[in-house]
C-alpha positions in Angstrom: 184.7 120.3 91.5 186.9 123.6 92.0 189.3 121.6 93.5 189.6 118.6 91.1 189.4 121.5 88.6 192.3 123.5 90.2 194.5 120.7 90.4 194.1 119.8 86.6 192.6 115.8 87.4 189.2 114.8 86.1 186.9 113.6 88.5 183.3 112.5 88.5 180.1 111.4 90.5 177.8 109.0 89.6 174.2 108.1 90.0 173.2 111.8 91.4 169.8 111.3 92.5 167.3 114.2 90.7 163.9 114.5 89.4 162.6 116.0 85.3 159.4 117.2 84.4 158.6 115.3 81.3 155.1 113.4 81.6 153.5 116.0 82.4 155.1 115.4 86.9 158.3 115.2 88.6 159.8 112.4 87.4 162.3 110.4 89.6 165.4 110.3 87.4 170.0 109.8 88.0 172.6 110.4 86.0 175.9 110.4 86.2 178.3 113.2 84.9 182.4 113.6 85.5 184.3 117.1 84.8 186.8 117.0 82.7 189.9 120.3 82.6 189.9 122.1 79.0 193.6 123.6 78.4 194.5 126.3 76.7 197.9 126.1 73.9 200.0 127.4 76.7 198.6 123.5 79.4 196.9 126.1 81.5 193.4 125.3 82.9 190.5 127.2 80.6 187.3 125.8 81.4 185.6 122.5 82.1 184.0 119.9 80.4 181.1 118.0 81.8 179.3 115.7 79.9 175.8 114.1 81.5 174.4 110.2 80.8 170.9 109.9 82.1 171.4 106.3 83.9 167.3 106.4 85.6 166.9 102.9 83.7 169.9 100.7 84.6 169.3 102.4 88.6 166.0 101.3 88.6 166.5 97.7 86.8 169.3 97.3 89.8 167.1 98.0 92.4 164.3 96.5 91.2 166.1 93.4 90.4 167.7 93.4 94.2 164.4 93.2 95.6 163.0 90.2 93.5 166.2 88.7 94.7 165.5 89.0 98.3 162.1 88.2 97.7 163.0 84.2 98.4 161.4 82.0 100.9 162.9 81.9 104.4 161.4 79.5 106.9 158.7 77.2 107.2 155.6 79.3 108.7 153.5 81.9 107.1 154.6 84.3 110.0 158.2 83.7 108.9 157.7 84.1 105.1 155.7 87.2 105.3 157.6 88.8 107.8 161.2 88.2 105.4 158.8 89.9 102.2 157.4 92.8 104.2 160.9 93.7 105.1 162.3 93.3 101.7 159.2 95.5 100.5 159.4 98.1 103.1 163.0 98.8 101.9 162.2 99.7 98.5 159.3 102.2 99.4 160.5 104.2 96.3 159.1 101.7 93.6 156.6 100.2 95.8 154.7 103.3 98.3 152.9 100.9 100.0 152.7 96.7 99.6 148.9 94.8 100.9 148.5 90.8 100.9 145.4 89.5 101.0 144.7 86.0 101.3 141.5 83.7 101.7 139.9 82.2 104.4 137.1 80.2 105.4 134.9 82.8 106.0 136.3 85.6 103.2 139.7 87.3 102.9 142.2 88.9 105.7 144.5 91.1 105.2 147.7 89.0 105.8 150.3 91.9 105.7 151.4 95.5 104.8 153.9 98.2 104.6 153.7 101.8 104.0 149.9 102.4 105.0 148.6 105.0 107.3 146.9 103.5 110.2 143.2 104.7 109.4 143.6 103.2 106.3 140.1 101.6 105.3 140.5 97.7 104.7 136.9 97.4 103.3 138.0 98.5 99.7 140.7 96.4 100.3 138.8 93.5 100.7 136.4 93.9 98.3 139.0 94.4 95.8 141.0 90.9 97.2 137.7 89.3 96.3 137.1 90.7 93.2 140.6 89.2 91.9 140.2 85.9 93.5 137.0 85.0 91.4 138.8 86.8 88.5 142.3 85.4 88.8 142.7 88.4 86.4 145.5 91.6 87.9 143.5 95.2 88.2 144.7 98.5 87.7 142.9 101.0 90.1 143.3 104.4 89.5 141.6 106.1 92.4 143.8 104.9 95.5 142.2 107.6 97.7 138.7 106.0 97.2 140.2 102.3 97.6 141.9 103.6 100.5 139.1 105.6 102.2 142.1 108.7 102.2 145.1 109.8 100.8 148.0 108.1 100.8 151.8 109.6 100.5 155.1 107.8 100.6 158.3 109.1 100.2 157.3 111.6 97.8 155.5 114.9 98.9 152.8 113.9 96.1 150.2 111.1 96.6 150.1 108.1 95.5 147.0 107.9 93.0 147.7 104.4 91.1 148.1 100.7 92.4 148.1 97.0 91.1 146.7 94.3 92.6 147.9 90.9 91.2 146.9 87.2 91.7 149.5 85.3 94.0 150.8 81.8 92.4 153.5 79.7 92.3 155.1 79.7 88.7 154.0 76.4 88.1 150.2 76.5 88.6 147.3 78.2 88.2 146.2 78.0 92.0 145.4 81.6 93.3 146.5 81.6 96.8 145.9 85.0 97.8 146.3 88.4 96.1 149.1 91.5 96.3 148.1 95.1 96.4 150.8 97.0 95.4 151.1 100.8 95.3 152.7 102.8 92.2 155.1 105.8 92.8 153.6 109.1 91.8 157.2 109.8 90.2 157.4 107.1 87.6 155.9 106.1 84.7 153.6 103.1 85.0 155.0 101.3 82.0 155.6 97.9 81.0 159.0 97.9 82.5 157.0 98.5 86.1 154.1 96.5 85.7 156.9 93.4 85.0 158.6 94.4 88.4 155.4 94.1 89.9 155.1 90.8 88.6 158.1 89.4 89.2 157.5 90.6 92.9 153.7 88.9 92.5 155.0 85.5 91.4 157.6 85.5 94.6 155.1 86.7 97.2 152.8 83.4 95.4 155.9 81.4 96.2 155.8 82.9 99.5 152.2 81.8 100.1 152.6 78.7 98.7 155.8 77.3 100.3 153.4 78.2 103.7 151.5 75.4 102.9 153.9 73.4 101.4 154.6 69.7 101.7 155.2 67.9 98.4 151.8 65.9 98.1 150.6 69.4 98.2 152.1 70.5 95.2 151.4 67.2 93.3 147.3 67.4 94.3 147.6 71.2 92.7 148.8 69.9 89.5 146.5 67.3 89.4 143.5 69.6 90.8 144.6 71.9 87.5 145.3 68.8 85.2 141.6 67.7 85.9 140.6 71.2 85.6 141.8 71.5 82.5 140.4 68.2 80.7 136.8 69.2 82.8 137.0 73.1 81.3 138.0 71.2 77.8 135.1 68.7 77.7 132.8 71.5 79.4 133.4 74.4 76.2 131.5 72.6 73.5 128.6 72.1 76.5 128.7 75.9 76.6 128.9 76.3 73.4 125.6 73.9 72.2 123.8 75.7 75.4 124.5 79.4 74.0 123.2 78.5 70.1 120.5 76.0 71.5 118.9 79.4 73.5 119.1 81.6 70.4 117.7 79.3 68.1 115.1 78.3 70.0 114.3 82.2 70.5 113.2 81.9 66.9 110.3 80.2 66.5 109.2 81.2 70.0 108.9 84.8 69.0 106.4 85.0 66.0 104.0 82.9 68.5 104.7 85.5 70.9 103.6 88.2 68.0 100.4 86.6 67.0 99.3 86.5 70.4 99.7 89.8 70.7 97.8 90.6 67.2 95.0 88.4 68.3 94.9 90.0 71.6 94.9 93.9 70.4 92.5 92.8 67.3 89.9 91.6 70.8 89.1 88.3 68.9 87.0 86.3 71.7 87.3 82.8 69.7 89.4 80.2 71.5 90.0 82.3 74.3 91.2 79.7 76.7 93.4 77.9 75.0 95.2 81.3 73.8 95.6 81.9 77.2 97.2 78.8 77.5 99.8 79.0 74.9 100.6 82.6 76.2 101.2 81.2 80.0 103.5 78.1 78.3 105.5 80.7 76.0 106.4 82.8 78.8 107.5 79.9 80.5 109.5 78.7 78.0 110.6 82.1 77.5 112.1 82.3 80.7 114.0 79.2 80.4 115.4 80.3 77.5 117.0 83.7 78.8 118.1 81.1 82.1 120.0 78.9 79.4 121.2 82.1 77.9 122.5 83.3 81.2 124.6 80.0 81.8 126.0 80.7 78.8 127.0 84.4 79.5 128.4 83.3 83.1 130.7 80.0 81.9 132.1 82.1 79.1 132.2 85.2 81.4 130.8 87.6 79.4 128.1 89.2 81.6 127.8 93.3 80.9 127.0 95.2 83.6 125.9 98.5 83.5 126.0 99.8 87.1 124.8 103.4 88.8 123.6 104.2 91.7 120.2 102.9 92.7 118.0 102.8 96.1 117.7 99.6 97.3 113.9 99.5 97.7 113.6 100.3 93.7 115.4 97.2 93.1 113.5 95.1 95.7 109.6 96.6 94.5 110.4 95.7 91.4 111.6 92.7 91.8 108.5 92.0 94.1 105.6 93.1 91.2 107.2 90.4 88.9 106.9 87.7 91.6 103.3 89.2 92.8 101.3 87.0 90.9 103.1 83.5 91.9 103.1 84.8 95.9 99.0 85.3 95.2 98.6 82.4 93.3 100.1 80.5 96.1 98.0 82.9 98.5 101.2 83.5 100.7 101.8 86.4 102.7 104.2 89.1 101.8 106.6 91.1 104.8 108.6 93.5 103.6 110.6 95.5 106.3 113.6 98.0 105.0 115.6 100.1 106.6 115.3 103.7 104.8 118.2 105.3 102.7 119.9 102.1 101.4 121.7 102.6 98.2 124.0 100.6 96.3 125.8 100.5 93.0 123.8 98.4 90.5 123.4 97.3 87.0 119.4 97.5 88.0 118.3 94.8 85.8 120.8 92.4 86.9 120.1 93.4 90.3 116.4 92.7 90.2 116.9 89.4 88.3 118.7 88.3 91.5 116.0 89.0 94.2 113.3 87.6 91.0 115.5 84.4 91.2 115.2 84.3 95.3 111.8 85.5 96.2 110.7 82.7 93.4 112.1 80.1 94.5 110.9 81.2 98.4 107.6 81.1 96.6 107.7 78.3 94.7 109.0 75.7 97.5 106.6 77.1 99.9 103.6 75.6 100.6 100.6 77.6 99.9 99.4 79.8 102.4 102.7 80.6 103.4 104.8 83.3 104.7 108.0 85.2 103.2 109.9 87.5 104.8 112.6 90.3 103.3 114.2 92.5 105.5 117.3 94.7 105.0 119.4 96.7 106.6 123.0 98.4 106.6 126.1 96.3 107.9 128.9 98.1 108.1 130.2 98.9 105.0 127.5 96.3 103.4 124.0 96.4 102.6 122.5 92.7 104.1 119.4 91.7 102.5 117.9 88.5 103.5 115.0 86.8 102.0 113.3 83.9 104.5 110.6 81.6 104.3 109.1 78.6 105.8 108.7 76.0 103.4 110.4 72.7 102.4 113.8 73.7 103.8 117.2 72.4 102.8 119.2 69.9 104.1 122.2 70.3 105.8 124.2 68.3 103.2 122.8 70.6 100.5 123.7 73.4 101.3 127.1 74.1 100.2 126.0 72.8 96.7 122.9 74.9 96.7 124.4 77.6 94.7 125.8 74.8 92.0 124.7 74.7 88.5 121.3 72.2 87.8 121.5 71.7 91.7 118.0 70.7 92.4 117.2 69.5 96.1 114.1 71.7 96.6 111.7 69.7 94.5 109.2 67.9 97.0 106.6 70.4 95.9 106.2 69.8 92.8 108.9 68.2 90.1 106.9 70.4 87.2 108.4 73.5 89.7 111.9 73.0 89.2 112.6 74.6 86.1 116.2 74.1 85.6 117.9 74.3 88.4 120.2 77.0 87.5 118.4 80.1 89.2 120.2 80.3 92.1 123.8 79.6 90.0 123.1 82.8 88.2 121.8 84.7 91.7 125.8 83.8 92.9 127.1 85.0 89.4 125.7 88.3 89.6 125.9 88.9 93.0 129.8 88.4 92.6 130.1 90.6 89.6 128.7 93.3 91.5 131.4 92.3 94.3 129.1 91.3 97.0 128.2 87.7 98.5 125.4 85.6 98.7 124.5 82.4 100.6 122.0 80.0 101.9 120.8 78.9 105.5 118.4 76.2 106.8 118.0 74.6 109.9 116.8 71.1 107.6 114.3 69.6 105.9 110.8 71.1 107.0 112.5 74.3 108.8 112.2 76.8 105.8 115.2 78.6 104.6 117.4 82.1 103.9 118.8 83.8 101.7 121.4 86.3 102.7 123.2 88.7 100.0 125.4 90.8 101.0 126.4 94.4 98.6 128.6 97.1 98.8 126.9 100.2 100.2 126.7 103.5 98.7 125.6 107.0 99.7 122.3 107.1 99.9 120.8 108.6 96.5 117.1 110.5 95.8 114.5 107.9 94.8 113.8 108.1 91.2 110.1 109.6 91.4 108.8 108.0 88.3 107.0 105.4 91.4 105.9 108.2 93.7 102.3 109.0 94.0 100.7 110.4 91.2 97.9 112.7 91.6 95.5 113.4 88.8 92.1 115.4 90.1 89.3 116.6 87.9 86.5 118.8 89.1 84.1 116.3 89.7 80.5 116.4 87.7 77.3 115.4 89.4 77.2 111.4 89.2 81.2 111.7 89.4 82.8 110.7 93.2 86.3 110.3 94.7 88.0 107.1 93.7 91.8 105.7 94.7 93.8 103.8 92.2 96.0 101.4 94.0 97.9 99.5 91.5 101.8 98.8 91.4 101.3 98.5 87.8 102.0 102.0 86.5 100.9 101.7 83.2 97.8 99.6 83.3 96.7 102.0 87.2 97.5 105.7 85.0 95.3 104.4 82.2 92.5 103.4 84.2 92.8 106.6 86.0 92.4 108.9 82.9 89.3 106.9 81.9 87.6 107.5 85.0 88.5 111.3 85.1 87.0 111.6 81.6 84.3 109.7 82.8 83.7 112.3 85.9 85.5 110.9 88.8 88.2 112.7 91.0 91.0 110.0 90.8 94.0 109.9 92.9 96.9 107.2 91.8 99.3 105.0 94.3 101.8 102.7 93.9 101.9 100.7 96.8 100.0 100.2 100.4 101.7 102.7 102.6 101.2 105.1 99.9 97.7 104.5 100.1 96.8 104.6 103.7 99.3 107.9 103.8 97.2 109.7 101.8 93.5 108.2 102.8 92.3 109.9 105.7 93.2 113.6 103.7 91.5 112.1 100.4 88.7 110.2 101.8 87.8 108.4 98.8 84.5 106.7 98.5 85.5 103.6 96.1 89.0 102.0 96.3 90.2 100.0 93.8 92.7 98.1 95.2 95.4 95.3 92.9 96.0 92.4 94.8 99.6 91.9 93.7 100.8 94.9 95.2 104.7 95.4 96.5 105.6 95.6 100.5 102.3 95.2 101.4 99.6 93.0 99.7 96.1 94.0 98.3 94.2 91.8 101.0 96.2 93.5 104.0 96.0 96.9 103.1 92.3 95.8 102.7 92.5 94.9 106.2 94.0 97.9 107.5 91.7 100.2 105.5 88.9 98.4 107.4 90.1 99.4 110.9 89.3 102.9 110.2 86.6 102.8 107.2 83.8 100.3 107.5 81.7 99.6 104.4 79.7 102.5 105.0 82.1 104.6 104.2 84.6 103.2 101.9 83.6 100.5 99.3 86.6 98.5 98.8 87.3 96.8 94.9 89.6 93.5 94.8 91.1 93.4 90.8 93.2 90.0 90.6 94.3 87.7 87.9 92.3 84.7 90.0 88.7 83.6 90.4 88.1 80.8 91.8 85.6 80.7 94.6 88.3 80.3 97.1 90.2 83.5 95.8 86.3 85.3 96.1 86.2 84.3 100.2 89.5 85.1 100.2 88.7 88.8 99.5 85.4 88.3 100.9 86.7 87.8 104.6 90.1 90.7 103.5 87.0 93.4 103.6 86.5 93.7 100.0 83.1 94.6 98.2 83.5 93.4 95.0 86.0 90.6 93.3 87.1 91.7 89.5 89.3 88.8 87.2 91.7 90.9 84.9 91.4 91.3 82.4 89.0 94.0 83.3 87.5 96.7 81.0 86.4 100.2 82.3 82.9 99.3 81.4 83.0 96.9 83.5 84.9 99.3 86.1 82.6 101.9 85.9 79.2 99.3 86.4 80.6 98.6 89.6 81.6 101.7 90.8 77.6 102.5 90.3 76.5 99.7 91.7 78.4 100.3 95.3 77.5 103.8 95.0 73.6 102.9 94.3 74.4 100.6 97.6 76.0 103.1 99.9 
């Protein structure tokens, strides 16, 4: 500049690299500026002009543009192809900090290629998030790289990247997702429209990429005739969807004033036509829950499911999902394993979640034959919770079983054809295992050789238990006549009510939710009644019956069986479990109490 100056010639540099502060970070930035001589009356040199054009747009559109360019199909293989992209990529680490392809496979998704990511870089969040975008087909903004990552990631700036985009791979012509393209944003630009257009460009080259790997002409003409037939099915399919989503609501309508007078009658204790309210109340839950089923359909073919996820123990999910299925698993008198491995969390919209394992364990129950036995176990898999569900009824043949998870698929019916409900359970178990980015599927050795159910969920730190299902205490001095009783009722309403009664009635009462509850606290309570719900979570009235008996014989603890079933059978049942005394719900404390006395007067 002295020089140039000196000699009286302007001169001039362009496209000088330099960062501004002006969203709030160093921004990356050019410009180009020339300096000019200013003469004085007399032609001698008196200063210098030097005017200054920001030029950060046109340098970027150049460079940007360059690497779409390059961004062209070279070769015939998939090792070729991505080799050619990833070096085009690595070269412009300044817009792009780091580049990830994902693609699918038989199995899941791989990671197919990368630049610019450190070497114990997770690829678990990776993954999850490749999957997440193939069932979308919809591009994600993630604004927590270090998370996604499983650390920090820095490029060629001294900051880190925070932001990335991850985009669907297609050709330009179709619709056909062929894998997916995580792409990191620089820490010293502005994520703006200009950008996110860049990284589409680059998206719909790596999906030509991808595509011209496969690539034989026929191929290309069965994709435009897989999404022409696509289109015409999705066509003919909305005004399905849309008849199924008004047919649930309306029929919501007159079901729920029946609904309300049953309750009236009930609470108004009006013993006339007692039986046949009972029925109507049985047949309008049922119809009930096909309703919220058709209602579900409708939520996942128009995609508008809500969830509402936080973090959640994984045993909370499965014990509740468990007390809703109780009474079909002891109407069918199976037998109830529950094994978990401790401190499983996950992230979970919780009523969603326990509508899945609802939908399983029924239909393990339901295509069971009775007296049979289910089994759920889980524990942690890597970066996955597993949690598998297994029975030994009917089974599923081999053929099925890619179509089990298929809307109004129906092979396990050879129980009963008054079982099958829709057919749609296990559609909406897929649905909602997806949306909460985990997997789901079925296995059966055949026809007669029972069958699993495997679902597979992110893991999560492990979170305290909510304690709202903990054991509950409640103790009164106890007046003569009075004695210790346990509560053992998964039912926390309905088991704290009873409870009170009996204080106020005299008795010490202790509260528990489940079995193991129960036998932890027995040998320091020493209760002399026990009145024990059949239906209980992880382990079943009749074996903690059992297992009370090893250690407390009649003489010492009388044992109280309350159940929604009577028939002789379910009497023996309980009978030959250790129990004292059978009770049919509904039960009043009366009736309670009488007992009690009795096995007391007995003892």
């Amino acid at each position: 500049m002295d020089a140039g100056g000196a000699r009286g010639r302007r001169q001039g540099s362009r496209k000088h690299p330099d960062h501004v502060t002006r969203h709030g970070f160093a921004e990356e930035a050019y410009f180009t500026f020339t300096f000019s001589p200013l003469r004085d009356d007399s032609g001698a040199i008196a200063g210098i002009l030097q005017p200054v054009f920001e030029v950060t747009a046109a340098v970027l559109s150049r460079r940007r543009a360059e690497t779409v360019r390059s961004l062209v199909p070279r070769g015939d293989s998939m090792i070729a192809l991505t080799d050619a992209a990833i070096a085009t990529l690595t070269e412009n680490a300044n817009d792009l900090p780091f580049t990830v392809i994902a693609l699918p496979t038989d199995t899941g998704v791989e990671i197919a290629a990368c630049t610019g990511m450190p070497a114990d870089a997770s690829t678990g969040g990776l993954c999850d998030l490749a999957r997440e975008v193939l069932a979308s087909h919809q591009s994600l903004v993630i604004d927590d790289v270090e998370k996604l990552l499983g650390g920090p990631h820095r490029g060629p700036w001294p900051e880190p990247t925070t932001l990335a985009y991850a985009l669907p791979l297609r050709r330009s012509d179709a619709d056909e997702v062929h894998g997916v393209a995580i792409l990191g944003v620089s820490p010293r630009l502005v994520f703006d429209d200009r950008y996110r257009e860049f990284f589409e460009a680059v998206a719909r080259e790596l999906g030509a990429n991808v595509a011209a790997s496969v690539g034989a002409r026929e191929v290309r003409a069965a994709f435009e005739r897989e999404h022409a037939a696509r289109t015409d099915a999705e066509n003919a399919n909305r005004a399905k969807d849309e008849f199924l989503a008004i047919l649930g609501h309306e029929l919501r309508n007159p079901l729920a004033p029946i609904v309300t007078a049953l309750d009236i009658m009930k609470e108004r204790g009006e013993a006339a036509f007692a039986r046949e309210r009972a029925v109507i109340e049985r047949q309008a839950g049922h119809l009930q829950r096909l309703i919220d089923d058709l209602l579900d359909v409708s939520r996942i073919t128009r995609r508008s499911f809500r969830l509402t996820p936080k973090h959640v123990t994984l045993d909370e999910v499965l014990e509740a999902a468990i007390e809703m299925v109780s009474p079909l698993i002891e109407r069918e008198r199976h037998t109830l394993h529950v094994n978990l491995e401790p401190g499983l969390a996950i992230d979970a919209d919780i009523p969603r979640m326990t509508q899945v394992f609802v939908n399983i364990l029924t239909n393990a129950a339901k295509y069971t034959p009775s007296g049979g036995a289910l089994h759920v176990t889980a524990r942690r898999e890597g970066a996955h919770v597993e949690v598998r569900v297994r029975d030994n009824g009917i089974g599923i043949a081999r053929e099925m079983l890619p179509r089990l998870f298929e809307m109004f698929a129906q092979e396990r019916q050879a129980l009963d054809r008054a079982q099958g409900g829709l057919g749609i359970g296990l559609t909406i178990v897929r649905s909602l295992v997806e949306l909460h980015r985990g997997t789901v599927e079925a296995l059966s050795d055949g026809p007669q050789r029972g069958a699993e159910i495997v679902v597979r969920l992110p893991a999560v730190a492990a979170v305290a238990r909510r304690t709202s299902r903990d054991s509950l205490v409640m103790s009164v001095s106890a007046t003569e006549g009075g004695g210790r009783v346990l509560i053992v009722d998964d039912n926390e309403d309905a088991a704290v009510l009873l409870g009170e009664a009996l204080s106020r009635r005299g008795y010490t009462i202790r509260v528990v939710h489940d079995g193991p509850s129960a036998l932890a606290i027995i040998d320091e309570y020493e209760p002399q009644i026990a009145v024990l719900d059949i239906g209980l979570p992880v382990m079943d009235g009749y074996e903690l019956s059992r297992q009370l008996r090893v250690s407390y014989p009649p003489g010492r603890l009388r044992l109280i069986a309350v159940t929604g079933y009577g028939q002789p059978s379910d009497r023996q049942r309980a009978r030959s479990a250790g129990f004292d005394e059978h009770l049919v719900k509904p039960v009043s404390v009366n009736e309670i109490e009488a007992v009690i006395q009795k096995l007391r007067s007995e003892s």
